[in-house]
Backbone as CSV, one residue per row, in Angstrom:
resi,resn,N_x,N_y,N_z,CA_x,CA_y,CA_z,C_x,C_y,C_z
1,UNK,8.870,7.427,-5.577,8.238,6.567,-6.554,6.734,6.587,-6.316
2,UNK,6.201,6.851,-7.073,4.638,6.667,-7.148,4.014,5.513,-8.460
3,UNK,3.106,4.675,-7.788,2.403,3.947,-8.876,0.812,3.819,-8.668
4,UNK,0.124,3.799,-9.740,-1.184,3.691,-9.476,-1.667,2.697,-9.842
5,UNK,-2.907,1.787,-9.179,-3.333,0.487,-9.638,-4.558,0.306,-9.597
6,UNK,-5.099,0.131,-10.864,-6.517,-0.185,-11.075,-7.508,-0.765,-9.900
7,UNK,-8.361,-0.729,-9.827,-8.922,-1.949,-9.010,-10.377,-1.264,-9.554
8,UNK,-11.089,-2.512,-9.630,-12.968,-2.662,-9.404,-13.945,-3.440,-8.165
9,UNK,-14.735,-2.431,-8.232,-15.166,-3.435,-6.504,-16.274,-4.548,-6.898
10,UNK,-15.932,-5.369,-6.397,-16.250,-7.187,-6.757,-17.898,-7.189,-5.805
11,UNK,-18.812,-7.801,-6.580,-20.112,-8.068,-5.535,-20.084,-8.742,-4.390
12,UNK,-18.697,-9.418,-4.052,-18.372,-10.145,-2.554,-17.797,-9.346,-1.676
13,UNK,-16.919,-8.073,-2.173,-16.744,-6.850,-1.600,-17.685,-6.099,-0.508
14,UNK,-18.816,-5.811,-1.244,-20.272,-5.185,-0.687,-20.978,-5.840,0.416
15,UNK,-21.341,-5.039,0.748,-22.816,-5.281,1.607,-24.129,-5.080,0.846
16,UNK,-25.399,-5.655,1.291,-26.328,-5.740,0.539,-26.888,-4.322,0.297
17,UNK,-26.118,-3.466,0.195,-26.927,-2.328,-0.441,-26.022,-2.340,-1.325
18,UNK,-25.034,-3.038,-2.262,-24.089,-2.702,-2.723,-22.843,-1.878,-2.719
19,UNK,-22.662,-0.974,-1.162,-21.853,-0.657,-1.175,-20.230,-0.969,-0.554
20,UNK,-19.699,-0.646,-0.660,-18.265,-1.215,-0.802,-17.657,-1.665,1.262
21,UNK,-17.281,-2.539,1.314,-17.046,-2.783,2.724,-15.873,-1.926,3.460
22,UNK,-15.907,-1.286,4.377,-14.648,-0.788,4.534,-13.244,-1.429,4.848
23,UNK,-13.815,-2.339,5.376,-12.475,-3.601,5.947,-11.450,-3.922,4.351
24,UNK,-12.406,-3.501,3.315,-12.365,-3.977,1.649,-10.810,-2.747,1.172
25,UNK,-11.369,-1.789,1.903,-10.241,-0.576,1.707,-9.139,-0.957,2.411
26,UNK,-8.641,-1.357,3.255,-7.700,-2.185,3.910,-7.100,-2.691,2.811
27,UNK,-7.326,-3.938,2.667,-7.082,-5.020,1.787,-6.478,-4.117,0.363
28,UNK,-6.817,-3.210,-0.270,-6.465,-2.363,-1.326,-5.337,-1.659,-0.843
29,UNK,-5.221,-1.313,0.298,-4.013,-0.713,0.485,-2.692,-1.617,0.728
30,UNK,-3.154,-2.730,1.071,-2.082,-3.992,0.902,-1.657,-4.591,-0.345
31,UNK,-2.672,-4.303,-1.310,-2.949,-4.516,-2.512,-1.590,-3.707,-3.052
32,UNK,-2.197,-2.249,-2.756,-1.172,-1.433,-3.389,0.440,-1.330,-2.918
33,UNK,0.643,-1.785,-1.877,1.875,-1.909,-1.049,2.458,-2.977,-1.740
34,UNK,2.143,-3.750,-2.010,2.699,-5.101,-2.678,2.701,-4.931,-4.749
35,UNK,1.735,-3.978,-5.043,2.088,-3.460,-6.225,3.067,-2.414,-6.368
36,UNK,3.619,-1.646,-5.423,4.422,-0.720,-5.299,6.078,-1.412,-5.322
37,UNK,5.722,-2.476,-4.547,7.173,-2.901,-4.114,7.203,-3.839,-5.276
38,UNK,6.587,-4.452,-6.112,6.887,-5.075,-7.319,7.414,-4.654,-8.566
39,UNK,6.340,-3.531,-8.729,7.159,-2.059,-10.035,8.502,-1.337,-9.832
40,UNK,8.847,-1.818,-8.257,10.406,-1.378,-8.184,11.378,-2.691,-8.056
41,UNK,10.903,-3.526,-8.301,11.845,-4.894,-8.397,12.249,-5.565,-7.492
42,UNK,10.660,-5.040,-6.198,11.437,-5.638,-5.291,10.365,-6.805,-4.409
43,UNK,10.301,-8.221,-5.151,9.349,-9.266,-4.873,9.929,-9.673,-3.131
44,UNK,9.060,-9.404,-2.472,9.674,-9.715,-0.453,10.359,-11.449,-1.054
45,UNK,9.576,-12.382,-1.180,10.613,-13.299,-0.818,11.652,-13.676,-1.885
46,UNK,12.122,-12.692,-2.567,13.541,-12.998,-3.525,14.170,-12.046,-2.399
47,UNK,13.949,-10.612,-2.373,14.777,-10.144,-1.504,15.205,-10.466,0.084
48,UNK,14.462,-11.136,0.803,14.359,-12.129,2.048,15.344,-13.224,1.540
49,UNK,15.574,-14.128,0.674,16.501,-14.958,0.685,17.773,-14.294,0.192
50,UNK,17.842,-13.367,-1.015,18.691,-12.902,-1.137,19.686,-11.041,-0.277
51,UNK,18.685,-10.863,0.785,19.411,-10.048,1.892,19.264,-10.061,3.078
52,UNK,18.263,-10.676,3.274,18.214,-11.448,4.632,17.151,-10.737,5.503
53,UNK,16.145,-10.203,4.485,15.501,-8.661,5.238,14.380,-8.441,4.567
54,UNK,13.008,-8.372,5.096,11.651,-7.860,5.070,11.257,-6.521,5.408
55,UNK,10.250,-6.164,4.760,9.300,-4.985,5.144,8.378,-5.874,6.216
56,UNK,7.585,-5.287,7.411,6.629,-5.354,7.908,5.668,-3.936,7.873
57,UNK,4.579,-4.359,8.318,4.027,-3.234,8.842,3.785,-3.090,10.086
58,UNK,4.043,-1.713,10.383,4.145,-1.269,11.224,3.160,-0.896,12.112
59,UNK,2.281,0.516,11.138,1.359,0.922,11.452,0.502,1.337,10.179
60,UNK,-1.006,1.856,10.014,-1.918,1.935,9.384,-2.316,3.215,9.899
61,UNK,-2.777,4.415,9.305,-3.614,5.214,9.492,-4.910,5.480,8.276
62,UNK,-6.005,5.505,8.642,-6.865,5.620,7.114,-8.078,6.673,7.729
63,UNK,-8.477,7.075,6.646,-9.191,8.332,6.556,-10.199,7.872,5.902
64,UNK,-11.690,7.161,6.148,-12.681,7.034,5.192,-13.585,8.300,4.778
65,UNK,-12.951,8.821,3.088,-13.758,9.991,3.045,-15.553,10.117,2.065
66,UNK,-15.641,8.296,1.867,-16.229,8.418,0.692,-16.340,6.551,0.584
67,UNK,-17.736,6.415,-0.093,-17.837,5.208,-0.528,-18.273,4.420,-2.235
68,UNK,-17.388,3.468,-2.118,-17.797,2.967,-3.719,-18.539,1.860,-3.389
69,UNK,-19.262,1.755,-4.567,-20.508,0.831,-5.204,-19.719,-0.274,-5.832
70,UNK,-20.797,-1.229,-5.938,-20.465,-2.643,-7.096,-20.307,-2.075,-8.573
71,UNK,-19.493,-2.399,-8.499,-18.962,-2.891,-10.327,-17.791,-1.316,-10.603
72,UNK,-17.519,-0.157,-9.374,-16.731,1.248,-9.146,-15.835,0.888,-9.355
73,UNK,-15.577,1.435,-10.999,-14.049,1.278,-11.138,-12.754,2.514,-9.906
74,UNK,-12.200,2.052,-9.223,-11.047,2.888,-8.828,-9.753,2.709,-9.186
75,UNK,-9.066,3.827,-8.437,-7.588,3.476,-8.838,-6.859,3.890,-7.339
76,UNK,-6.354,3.521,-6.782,-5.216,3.354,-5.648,-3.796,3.858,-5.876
77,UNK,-3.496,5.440,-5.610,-2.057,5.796,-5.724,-1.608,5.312,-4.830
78,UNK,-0.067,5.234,-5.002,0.835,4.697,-3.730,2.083,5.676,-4.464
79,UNK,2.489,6.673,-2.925,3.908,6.559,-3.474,4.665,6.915,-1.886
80,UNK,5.794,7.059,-2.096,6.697,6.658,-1.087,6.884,8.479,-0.653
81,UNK,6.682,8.870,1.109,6.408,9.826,1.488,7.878,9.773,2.056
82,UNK,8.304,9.265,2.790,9.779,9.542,3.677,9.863,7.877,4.060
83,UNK,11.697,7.625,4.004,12.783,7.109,4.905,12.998,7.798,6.206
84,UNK,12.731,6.869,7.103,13.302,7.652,8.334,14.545,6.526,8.669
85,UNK,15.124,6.693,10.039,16.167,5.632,10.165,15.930,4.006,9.739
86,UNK,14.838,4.233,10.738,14.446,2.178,10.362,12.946,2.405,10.242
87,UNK,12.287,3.161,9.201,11.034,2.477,9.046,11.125,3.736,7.024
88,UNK,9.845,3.346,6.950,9.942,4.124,5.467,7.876,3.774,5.530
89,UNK,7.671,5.732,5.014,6.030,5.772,5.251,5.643,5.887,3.955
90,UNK,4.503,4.996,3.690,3.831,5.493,2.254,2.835,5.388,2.325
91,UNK,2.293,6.755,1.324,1.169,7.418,1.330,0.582,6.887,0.097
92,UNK,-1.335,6.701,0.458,-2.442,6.136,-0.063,-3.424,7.105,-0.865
93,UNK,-3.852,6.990,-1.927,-5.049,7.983,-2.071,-5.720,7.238,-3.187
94,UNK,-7.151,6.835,-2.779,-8.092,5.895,-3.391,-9.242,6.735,-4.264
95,UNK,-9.577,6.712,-5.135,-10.275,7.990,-5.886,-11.090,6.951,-7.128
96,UNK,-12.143,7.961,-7.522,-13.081,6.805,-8.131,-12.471,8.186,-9.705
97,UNK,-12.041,7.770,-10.453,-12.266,8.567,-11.510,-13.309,9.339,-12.433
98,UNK,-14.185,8.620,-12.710,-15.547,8.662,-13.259,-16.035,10.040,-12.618
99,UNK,-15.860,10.342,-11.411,-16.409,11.589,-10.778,-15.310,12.396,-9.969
100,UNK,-14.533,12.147,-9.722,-13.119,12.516,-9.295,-12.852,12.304,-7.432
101,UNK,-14.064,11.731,-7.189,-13.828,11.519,-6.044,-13.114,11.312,-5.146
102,UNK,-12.565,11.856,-3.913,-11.298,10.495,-3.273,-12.293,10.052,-2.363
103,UNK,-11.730,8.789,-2.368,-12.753,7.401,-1.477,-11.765,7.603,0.190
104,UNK,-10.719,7.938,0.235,-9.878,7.355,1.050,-8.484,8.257,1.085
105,UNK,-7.943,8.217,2.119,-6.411,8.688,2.298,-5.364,7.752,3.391
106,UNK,-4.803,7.308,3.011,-4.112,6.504,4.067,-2.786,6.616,4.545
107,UNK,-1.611,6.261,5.410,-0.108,5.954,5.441,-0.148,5.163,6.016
108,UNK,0.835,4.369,5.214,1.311,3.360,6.115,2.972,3.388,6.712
109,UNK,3.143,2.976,7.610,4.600,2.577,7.685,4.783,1.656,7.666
110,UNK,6.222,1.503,7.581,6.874,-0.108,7.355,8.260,0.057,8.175
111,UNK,8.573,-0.666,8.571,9.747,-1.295,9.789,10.491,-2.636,8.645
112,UNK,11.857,-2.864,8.900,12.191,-4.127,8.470,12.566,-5.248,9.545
113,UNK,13.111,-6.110,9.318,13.279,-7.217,10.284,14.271,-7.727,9.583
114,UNK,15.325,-8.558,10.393,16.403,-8.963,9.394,15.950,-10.813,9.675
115,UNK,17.305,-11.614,9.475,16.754,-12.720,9.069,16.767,-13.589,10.708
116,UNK,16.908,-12.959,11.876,16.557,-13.270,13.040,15.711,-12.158,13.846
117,UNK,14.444,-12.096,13.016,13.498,-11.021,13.132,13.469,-9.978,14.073
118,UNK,14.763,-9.209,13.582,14.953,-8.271,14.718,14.972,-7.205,14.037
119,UNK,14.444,-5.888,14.656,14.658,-4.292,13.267,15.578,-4.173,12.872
120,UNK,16.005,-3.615,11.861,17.443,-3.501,11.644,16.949,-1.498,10.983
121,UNK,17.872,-0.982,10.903,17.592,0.343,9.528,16.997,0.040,7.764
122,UNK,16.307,0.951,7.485,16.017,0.980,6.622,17.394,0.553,5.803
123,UNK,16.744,-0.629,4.743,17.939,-1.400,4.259,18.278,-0.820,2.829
124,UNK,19.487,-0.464,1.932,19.535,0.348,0.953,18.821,-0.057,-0.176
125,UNK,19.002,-1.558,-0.366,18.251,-1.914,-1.089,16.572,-1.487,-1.546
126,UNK,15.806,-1.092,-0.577,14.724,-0.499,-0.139,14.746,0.770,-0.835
127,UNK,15.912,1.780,-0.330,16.112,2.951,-0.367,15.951,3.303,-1.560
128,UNK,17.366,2.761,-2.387,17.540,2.770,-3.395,16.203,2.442,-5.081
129,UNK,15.642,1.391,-4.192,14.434,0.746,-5.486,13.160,1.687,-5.057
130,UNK,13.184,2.452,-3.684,11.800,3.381,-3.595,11.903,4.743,-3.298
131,UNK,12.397,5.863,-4.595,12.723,6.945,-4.205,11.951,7.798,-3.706
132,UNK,11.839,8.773,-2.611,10.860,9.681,-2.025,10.497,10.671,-2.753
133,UNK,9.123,10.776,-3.076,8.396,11.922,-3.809,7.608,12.416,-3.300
């Protein structure tokens, strides 16, 4: 599954030269993790009460290749790279359109926890709502 999500960088974003904070690219990739898992139907706390089981994160890797300005429209792909037993990695790519830039490359992983926060395997529910592309 892959989805892409708008974003514009906000003047509270920046530093006083106007350019974009990096800590700011973070935050977009959480952005997009939580837009990813929504376009597949899967809101964390409906599925937490109704299976007993969360995504965490795990780990973060990011690649700063490039910086945006105030008012840079971007867009944030997300799509789902691999299921492994108990974690599932998805891949980031932040790009300013206007010039084709990529700003960024990231993965993240994710681990679940069940409802006595312990790992459990990648849960089907997961599987099933985020197919690997």
């Amino acid at each position: 599954m892959t989805i892409t999500l708008p974003l514009t960088v906000l003047a509270f974003e920046t530093d006083f030269g106007g350019v974009g904070s990096n800590t700011r690219y973070l935050e977009y990739v959480e952005r997009g993790r939580y837009a990813l898992l929504h376009a597949a139907g899967l809101k964390v706390s409906q599925v937490w009460e109704s299976h007993g089981v969360q995504p965490v994160v795990r780990r973060v890797q990011i690649e700063y290749l490039g910086f945006a300005r105030h008012e840079d429209k971007l867009e944030m792909r997300v799509r789902v790279r691999e299921h492994g037993r108990a974690t599932s990695t998805l891949a980031y790519e932040l790009t300013r359109p206007a010039d084709g830039s990529v700003l960024l490359r990231a993965e993240q992983t994710l681990a679940y926890l069940n409802a006595r926060w312990r790992p459990v395997r990648v849960p089907e529910i997961y599987r099933a709502a985020l197919p690997v592309e």
